[in-house]
C-alpha positions as CSV (number, residue, x, y, z in Angstrom):
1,X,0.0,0.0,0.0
2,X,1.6,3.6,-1.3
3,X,1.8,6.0,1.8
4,X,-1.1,7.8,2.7
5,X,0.4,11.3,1.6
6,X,0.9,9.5,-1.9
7,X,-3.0,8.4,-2.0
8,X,-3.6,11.9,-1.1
9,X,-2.1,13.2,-4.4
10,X,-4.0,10.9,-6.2
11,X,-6.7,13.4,-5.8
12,X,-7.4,16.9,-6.9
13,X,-6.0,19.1,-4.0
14,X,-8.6,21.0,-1.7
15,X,-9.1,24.8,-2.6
16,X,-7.2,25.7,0.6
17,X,-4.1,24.2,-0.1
18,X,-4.5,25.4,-3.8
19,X,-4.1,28.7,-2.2
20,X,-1.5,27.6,0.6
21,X,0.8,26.6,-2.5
22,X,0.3,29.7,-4.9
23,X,1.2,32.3,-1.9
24,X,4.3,29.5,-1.1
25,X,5.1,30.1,-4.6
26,X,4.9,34.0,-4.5
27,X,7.4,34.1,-1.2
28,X,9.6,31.6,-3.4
29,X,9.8,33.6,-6.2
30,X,10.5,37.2,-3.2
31,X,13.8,35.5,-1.8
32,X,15.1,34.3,-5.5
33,X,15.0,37.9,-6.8
């Protein structure tokens, strides 16, 4: 049996961490520059 963080992504991800990982992205993209 895969973990059960790797069933998770077998799914489409909830809204909140859709937004959890776009503002991750943004503070990535702030320290890079």
């Amino acid at each position: 049996m895969p973990p059960d963080c790797w069933q998770r992504w077998q799914h489409p991800p909830e809204p909140g961490f859709l937004i959890e990982f776009q503002e991750w992205e943004q503070e990535l993209q702030e320290i890079s520059d």
